[in-house]
matplotlib code that plots the C-alpha trace (Angstrom):
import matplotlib.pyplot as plt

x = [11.5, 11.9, 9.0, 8.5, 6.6, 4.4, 3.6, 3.2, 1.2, -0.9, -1.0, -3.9, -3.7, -4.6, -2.7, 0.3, 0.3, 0.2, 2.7, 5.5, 4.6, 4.8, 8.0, 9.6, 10.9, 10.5, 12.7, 15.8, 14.8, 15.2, 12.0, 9.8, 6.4, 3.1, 1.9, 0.8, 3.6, 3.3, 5.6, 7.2, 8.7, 6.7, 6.9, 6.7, 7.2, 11.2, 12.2, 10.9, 11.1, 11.9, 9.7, 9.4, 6.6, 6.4, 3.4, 0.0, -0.1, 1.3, 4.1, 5.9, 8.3, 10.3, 11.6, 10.2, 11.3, 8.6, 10.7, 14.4, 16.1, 15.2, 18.6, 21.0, 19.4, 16.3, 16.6, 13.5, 11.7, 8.9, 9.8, 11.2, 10.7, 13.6, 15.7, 15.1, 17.0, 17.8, 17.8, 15.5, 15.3, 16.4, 13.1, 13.4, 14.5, 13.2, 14.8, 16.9, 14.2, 14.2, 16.4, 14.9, 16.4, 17.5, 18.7, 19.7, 21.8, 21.1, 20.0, 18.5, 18.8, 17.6, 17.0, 13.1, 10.7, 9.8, 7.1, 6.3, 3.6, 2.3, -0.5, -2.0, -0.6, -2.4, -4.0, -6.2, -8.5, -8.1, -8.6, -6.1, -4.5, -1.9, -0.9, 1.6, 3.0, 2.9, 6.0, 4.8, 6.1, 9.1, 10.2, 8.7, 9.5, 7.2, 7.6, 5.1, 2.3, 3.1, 0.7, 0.7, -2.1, -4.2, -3.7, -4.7, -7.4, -9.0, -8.4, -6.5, -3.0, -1.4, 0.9, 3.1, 5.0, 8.0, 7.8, 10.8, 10.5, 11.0, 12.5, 13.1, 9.5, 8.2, 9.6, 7.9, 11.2, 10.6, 13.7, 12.3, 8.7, 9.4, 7.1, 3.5, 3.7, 6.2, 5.1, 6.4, 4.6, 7.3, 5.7, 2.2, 4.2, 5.5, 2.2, 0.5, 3.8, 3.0, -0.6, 0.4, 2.8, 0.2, -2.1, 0.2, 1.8, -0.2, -2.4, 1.0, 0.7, -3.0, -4.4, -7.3, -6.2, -9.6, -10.1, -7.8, -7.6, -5.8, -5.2, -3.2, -2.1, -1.3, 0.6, 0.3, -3.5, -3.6, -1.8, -4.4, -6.9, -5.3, -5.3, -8.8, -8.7, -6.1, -6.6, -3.4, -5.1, -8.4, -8.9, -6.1, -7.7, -11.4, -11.7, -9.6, -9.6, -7.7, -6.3, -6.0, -5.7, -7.9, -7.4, -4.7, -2.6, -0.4, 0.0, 3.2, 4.7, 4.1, 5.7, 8.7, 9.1, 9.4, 11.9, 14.4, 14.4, 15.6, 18.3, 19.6, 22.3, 23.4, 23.8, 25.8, 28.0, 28.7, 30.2, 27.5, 26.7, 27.5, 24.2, 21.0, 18.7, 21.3, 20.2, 16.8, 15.6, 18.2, 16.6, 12.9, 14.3, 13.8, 17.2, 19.0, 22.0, 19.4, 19.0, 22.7, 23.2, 20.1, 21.3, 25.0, 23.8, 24.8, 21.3, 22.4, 23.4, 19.3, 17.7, 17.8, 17.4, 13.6, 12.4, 13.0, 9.7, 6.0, 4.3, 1.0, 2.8, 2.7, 5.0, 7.7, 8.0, 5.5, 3.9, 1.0, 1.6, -2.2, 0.0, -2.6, -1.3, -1.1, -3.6, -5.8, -4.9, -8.3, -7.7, -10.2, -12.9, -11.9, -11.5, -12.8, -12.6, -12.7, -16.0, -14.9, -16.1, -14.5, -13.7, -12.4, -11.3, -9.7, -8.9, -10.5, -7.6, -5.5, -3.5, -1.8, 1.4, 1.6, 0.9, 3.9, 5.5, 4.7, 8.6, 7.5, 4.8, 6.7, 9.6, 7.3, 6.5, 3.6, 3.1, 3.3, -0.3, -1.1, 1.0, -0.9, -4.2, -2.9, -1.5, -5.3, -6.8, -4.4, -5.2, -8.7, -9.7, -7.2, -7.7, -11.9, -10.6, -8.5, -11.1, -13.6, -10.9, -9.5, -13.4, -16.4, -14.8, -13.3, -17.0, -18.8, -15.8, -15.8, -19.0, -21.4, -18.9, -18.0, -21.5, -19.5, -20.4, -17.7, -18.1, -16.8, -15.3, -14.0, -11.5, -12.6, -10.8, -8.3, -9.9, -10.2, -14.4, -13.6, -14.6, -10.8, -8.9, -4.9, -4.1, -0.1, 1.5, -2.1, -1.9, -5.7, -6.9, -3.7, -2.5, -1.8, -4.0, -5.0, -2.2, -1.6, -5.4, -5.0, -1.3, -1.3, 2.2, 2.5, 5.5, 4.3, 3.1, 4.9, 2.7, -0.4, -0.4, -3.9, -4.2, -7.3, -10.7, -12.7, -9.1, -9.2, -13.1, -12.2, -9.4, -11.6, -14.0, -11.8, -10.3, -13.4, -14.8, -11.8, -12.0, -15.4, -14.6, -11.8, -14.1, -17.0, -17.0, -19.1, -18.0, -20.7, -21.8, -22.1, -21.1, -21.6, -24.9, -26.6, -23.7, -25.3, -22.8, -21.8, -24.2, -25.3, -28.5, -27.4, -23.6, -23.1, -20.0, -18.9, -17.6, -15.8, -14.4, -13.5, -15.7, -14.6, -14.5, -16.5, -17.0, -19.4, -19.9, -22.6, -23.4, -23.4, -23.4, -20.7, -21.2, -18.3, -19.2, -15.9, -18.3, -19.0, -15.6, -14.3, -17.4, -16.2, -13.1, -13.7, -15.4, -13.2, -12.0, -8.6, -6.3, -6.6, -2.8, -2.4, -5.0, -3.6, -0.4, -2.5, -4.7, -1.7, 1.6, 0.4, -2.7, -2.2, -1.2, -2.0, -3.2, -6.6, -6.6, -7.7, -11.2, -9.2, -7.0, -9.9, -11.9, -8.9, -7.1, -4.1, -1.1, 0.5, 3.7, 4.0, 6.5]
y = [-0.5, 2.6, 4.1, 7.8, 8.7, 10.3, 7.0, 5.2, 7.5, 7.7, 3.4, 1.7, -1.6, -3.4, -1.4, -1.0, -5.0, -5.6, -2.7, -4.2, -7.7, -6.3, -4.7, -7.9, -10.6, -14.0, -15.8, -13.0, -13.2, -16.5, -16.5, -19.5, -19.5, -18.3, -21.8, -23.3, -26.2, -28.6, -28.3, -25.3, -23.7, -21.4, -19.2, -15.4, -12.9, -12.3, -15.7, -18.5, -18.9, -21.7, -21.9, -24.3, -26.1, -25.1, -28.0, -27.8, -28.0, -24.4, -23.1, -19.9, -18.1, -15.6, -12.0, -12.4, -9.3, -7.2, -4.3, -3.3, -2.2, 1.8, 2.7, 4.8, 6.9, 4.8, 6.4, 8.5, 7.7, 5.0, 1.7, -0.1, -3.7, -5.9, -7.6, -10.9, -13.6, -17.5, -19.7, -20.5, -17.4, -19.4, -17.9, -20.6, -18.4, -15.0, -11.3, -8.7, -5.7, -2.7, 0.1, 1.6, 2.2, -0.5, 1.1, 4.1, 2.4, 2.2, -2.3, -3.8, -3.0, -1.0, -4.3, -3.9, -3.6, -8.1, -9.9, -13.1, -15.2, -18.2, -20.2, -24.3, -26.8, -26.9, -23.7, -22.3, -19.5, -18.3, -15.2, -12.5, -10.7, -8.2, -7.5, -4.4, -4.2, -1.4, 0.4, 4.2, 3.5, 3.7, 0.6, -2.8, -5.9, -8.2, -11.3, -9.4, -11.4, -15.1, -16.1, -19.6, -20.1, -17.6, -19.5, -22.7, -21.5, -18.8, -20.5, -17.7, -16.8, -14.4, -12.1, -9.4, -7.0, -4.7, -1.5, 1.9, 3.0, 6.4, 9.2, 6.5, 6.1, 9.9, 12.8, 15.7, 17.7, 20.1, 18.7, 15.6, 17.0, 19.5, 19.0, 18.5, 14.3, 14.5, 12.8, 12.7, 9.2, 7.0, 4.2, 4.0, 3.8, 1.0, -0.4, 0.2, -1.7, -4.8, -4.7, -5.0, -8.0, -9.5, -9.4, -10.2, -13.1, -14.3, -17.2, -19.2, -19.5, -20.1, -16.9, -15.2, -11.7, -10.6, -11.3, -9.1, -7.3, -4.6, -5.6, -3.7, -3.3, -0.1, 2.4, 0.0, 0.1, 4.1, 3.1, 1.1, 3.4, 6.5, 4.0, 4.2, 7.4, 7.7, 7.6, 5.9, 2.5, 2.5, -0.7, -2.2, -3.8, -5.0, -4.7, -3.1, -3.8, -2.1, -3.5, -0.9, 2.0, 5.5, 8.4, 10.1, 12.8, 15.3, 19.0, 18.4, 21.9, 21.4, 17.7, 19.7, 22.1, 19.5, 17.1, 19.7, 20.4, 17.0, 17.4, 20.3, 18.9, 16.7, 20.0, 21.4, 18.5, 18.2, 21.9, 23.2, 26.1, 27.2, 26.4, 24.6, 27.9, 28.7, 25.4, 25.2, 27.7, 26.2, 23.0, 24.1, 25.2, 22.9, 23.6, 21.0, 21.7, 20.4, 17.3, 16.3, 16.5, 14.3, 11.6, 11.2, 10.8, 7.6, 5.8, 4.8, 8.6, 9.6, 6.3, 7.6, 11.6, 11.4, 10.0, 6.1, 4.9, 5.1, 7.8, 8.2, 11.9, 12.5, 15.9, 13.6, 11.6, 13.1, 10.9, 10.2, 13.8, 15.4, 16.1, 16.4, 13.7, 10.2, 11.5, 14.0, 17.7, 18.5, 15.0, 12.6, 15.0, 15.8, 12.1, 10.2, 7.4, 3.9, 2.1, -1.2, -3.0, -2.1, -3.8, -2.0, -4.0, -2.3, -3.3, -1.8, -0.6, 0.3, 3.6, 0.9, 0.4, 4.1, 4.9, 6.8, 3.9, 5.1, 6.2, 9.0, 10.2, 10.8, 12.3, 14.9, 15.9, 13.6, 11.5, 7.7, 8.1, 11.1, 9.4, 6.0, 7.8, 9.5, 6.6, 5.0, 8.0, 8.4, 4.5, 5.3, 8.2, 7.7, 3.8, 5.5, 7.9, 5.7, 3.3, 5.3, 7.1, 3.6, 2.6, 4.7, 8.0, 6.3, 4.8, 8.4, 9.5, 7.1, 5.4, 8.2, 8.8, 5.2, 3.5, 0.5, -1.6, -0.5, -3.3, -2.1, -5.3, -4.3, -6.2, -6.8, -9.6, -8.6, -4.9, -4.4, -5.0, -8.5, -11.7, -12.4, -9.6, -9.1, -7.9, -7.2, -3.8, -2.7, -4.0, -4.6, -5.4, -3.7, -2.0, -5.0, -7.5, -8.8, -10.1, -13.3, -13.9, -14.3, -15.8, -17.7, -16.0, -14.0, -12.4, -10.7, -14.1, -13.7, -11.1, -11.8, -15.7, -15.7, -19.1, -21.5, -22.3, -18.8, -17.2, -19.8, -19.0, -15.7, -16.0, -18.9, -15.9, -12.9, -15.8, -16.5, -13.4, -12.2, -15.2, -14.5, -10.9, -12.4, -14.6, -11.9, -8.8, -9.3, -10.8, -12.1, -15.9, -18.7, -18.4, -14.2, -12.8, -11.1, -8.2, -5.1, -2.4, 0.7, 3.3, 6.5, 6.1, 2.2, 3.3, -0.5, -2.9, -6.8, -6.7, -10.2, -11.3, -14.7, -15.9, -19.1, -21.5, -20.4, -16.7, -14.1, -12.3, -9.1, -6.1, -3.0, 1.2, 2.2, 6.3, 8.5, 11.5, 11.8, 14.2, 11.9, 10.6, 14.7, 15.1, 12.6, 13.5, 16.7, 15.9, 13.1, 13.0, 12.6, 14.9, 18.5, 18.4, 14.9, 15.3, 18.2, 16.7, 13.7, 16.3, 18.6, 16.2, 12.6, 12.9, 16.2, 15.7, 12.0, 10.8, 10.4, 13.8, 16.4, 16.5, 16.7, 19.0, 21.4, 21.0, 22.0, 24.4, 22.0, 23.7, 22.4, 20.3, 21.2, 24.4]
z = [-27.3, -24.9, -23.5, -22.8, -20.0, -22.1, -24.6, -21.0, -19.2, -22.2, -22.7, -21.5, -19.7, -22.9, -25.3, -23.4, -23.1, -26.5, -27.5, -25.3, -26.7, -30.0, -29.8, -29.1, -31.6, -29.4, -32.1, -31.8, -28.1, -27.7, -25.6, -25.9, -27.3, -24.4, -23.4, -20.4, -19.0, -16.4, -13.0, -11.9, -15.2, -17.1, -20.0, -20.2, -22.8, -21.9, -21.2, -19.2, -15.5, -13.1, -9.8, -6.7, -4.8, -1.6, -0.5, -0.1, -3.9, -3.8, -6.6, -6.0, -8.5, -6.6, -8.3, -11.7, -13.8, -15.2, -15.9, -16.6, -13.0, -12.7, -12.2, -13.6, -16.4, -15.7, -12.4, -12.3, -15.8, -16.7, -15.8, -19.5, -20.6, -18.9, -21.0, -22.6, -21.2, -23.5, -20.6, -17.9, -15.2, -11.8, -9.5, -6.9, -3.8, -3.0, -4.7, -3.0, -1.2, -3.2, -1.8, 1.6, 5.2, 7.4, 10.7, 9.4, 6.4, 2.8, 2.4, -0.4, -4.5, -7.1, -9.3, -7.6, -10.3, -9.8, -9.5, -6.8, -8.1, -6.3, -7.8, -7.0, -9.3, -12.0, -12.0, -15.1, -15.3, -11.9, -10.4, -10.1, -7.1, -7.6, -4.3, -2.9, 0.2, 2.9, 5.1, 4.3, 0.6, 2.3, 3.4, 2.8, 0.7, -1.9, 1.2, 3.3, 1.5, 1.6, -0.6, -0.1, 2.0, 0.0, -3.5, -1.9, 0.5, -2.1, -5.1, -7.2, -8.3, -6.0, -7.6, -4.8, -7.1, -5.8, -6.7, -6.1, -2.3, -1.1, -2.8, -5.6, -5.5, -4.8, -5.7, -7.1, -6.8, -10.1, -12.0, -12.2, -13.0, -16.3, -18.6, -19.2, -19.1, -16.0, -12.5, -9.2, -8.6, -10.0, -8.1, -9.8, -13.0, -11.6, -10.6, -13.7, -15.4, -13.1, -14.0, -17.5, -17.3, -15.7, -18.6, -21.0, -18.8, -16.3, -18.3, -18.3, -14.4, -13.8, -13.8, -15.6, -16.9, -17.2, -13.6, -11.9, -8.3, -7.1, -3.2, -1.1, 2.3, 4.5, 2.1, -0.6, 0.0, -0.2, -3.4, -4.6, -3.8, -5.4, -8.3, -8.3, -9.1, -11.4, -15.4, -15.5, -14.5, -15.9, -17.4, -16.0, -13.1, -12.8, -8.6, -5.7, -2.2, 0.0, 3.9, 6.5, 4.3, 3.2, 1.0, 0.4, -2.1, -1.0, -2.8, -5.2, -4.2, -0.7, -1.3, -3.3, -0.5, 2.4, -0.3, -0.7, 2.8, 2.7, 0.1, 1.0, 3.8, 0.4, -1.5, 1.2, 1.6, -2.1, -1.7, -3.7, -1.3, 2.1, 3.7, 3.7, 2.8, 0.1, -1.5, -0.7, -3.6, -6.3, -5.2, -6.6, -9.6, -12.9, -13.9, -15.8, -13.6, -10.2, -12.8, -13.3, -9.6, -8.7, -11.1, -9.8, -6.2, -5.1, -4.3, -0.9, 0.1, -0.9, 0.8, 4.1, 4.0, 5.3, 9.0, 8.6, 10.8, 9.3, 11.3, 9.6, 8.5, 5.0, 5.7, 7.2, 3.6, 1.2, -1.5, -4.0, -5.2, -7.3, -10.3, -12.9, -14.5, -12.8, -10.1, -10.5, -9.9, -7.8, -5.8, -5.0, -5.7, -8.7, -9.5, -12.5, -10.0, -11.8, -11.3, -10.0, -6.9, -3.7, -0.4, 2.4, 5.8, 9.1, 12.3, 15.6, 17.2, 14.4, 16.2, 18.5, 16.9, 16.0, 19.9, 21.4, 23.9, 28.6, 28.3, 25.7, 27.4, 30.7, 28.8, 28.2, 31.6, 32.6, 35.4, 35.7, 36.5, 33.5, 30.9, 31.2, 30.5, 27.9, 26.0, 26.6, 25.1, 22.1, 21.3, 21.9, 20.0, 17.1, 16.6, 16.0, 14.0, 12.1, 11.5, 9.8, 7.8, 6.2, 5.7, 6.0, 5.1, 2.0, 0.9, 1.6, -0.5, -3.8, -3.5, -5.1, -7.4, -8.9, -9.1, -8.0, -4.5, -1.9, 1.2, 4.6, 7.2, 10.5, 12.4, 16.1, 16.8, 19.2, 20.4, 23.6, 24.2, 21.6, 22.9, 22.5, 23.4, 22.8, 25.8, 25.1, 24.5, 24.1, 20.7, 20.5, 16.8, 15.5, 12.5, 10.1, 12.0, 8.7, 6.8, 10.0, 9.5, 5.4, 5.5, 7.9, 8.8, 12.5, 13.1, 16.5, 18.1, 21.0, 21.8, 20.0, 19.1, 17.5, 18.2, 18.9, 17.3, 17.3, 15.8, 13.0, 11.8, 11.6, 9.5, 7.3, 7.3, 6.0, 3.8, 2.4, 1.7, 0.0, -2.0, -3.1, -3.8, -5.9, -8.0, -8.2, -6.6, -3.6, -0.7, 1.3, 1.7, 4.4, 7.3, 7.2, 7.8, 4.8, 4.0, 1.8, 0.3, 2.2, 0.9, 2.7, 3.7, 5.1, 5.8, 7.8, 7.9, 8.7, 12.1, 12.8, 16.3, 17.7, 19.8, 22.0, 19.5, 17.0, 14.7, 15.7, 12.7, 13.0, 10.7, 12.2, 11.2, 10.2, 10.0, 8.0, 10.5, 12.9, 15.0, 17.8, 18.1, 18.5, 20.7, 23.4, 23.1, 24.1, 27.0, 27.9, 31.6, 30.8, 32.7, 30.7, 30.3, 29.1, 26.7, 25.2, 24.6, 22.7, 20.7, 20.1, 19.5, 19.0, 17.1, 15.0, 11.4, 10.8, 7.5, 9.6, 11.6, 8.8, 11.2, 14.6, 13.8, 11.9, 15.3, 17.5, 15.6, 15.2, 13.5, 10.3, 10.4, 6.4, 5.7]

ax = plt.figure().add_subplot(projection="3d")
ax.plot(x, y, z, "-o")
ax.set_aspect("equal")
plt.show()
């Protein structure tokens, strides 16, 4: 059965299950009947799938198909049902990335749109956690969540689904937009795809499909949160919580404008025209001719057009486009937004890894001396300003409008005035500072080892609040002190820090107003020149900066 993007636009999460379900004969499909099995094989609607233990009482099943590779003609279209397969699917070692920028090459596969699921022996009737991953929607891969540890320690099924990166992902170029179903957010029809496998599939494994959350990470938590106000997923998820991550949707045009910027050397190299500006306007044309060309790139050759780092710069690879269709023209205030329960968690010092390295600083002109101070400001002012924009500025934002609880946790573990500060690289309680805590997995330990007693009760602690979140929506419980809901007239959050040996756990405001944080920074003694050069070229246009760059007349980086 093919599916237009409008029948899946239009699909619910319910409706769409059971009308891919429907459209397939198991017998002719030699797919085996939806039961629960012992071990590591399990049945799905397309075939069944073989898994491994990986201890702890912990199965995984690695790149489980949920929809047919987008490639091709599938290219940019609604993801379709994969094809059914007779014998067992071999998901015992982990799937190629999807296709994204490795060093300025072209590394992984189209064959993306797959599912890892881990889940305790055993499981049945456990919560749900669809999780996606970050990189700037980019870059990324399913293996950033290792859900091992979460499954045993929570008590749910983890489910980490890839999903098309980059221009595969996002493009709101018009040729790929005509019509009044057409989106730009290839992605979230991805997403919404996953979340309906899940329900039709996920009982085999352990899980509860009337249990599920939407948990995401970075730009995968953005996604998640733009799902909350997208019609496309109501219904398909019953609570969200998003890791590091705040609000965002960019202008489609806009978007289009700064994408065929990006095409246009292709055009040009193709023999098309001349020069870039020659191309740029056939570029924004809806032509069918723009169309043909699009679809006989070579994958690899569009990968890599756009800046290949996550800069917190929506201009430099635009995404989660207001369409009027997946997401709503008007944006987030213009949102039906989904009234679900909400948790939001951030770190203190979240602007760390984003901070311009001491060798950037002097390169433009500063002093050893200068270009320290400003480096501590940039951290300083946009780890605040990045805080409140992935938690308090979200819950001002959806709370009134959702009627659901939205629960703010911040990060201080790590942050420079923590009881255990990471010293190292200034890395503070960085950008990501979560996902070591709930895996169990640290890939900077050499830097930050977040090792020792007071480390391990806070993770237990973010562990176990998740996990209760999970089960019902609200994550407080022993050992937290009493946690409340974000609301206006109580705007508060969970702070958590390591503390010696033990967690030191306290609830504390949590304002949305960025006033403060502009007001000291504008009488900040930092030298006038270096903190112009932070206000003017490392803080301006950041996903977080809409209320610095109002306050200091900050120029637009959008053509």
């Amino acid at each position: 059965m093919e599916l237009s993007r409008r029948s899946f636009l239009k699909a619910g999460g319910t409706l769409a299950a059971a009308g891919l379900c429907g459209a397939l004969d198991a017998d002719a499909a030699g797919a085996p009947p939806m039961q629960t099995s012992a071990g590591a094989a399990r049945p799905t609607a397309y075939g069944a799938v073989t898994g491994r233990g990986l201890g702890g009482g912990v199965n995984v099943w690695y790149g489980v198909p949920y929809a047919a590779p987008p490639s091709g003609g599938l290219r940019w279209q609604s993801p379709q049902p994969p094809a059914p397969w007779r014998a067992p699917l071999d998901c015992t070692a982990p799937a190629p990335m999807a296709l994204q920028p490795c060093g300025g090459a072209a590394a992984g596969s189209e064959d993306c749109l797959r599912l890892d699921i881990y889940a305790p022996a055993n499981a049945a009737g456990l919560p749900v956690a669809v999780y996606f991953h970050g990189g700037s929607n980019r870059t990324g891969t399913t293996l950033e969540m290792n859900g091992a540890r979460l499954a045993q320690k929570a008590g749910c099924v983890v489910v980490s689904a890839g999903y098309r990166l980059g221009l595969l992902g996002f493009n709101s170029l018009p040729a790929l937009c005509a019509g009044p179903d057409a989106t730009g957010n290839f992605a979230l029809l991805d997403a919404a795809r996953a979340f309906d496998w899940v329900e039709e599939n996920i009982t085999a494994f352990g899980g509860d499909p009337r249990n599920v959350t939407a948990l995401g990470f970075s730009a995968g938590g953005r996604d998640v949160l733009a799902m909350l106000a997208s019609p496309l997923f109501a219904g398909r998820f019953h609570k969200a919580a998003a890791l590091s991550a705040g609000l965002t949707m960019t202008d489609p045009a806009a978007a289009a404008r700064q994408t065929a910027r990006a095409f246009a050397p292709l055009a040009v190299e193709d023999g098309l025209f001349a020069a870039e500006s020659d191309a740029l306007p056939w570029l924004l044309t809806d032509g069918g001719d723009v169309r043909r060309w699009l679809y006989d790139l070579d994958p690899a050759r569009l990968c890599v057009l756009m800046p290949e780092g996550g800069d917190l710069r929506l201009n430099h690879f635009p995404q989660l486009f207001a369409d009027g269709v997946t997401l709503p023209a008007g944006g987030f205030a213009q949102a039906a937004n989904s009234g679900v329960p909400l948790l939001l968690v951030t770190g203190a010092t979240e602007f760390s890894l984003f901070n311009p390295m001491p060798d950037w600083y002097q390169g433009q002109g500063l002093s050893p001396a200068d270009a320290a101070a400003a480096r501590q400001t940039a951290c300083g002012y946009g780890s605040a300003l990045y805080r409140v924009f992935n938690g308090a500025a979200a819950a001002a934002a959806l709370a009134p409008r959702t009627g659901a609880p939205v629960w703010l946790c911040e990060l201080d573990c790590g942050a420079p005035g923590s009881r255990s500060p990471i010293t190292a690289l200034g890395l503070g309680s960085y950008h990501g500072i979560s996902l070591p805590l709930l895996t169990g997995e640290n890939s900077l330990a050499a830097v930050a080892p977040l090792d020792g007693a007071g480390w391990q009760a806070v993770s237990d602690a973010l562990t176990g609040a998740l996990a209760a979140f999970l089960r019902s929506g609200d994550p407080g419980g022993s050992p937290l002190p009493v946690w409340q809901p974000w609301t206006a007239g109580a705007p508060q959050a969970m702070a958590l820090d390591a503390d010696g040996d033990g967690l030191a756990a306290a609830v504390r405001p949590a304002p949305a107003d960025c006033g403060p944080i502009l007001d000291a920074l504008a009488a900040d003694p930092c030298p006038p020149a270096a903190k112009d050069l932070v206000i003017r070229r490392v803080l301006n246009g950041r996903i977080f900066s809409a209320p610095l760059d109002a306050r200091f007349g900050n120029e637009s980086l959008w053509v």
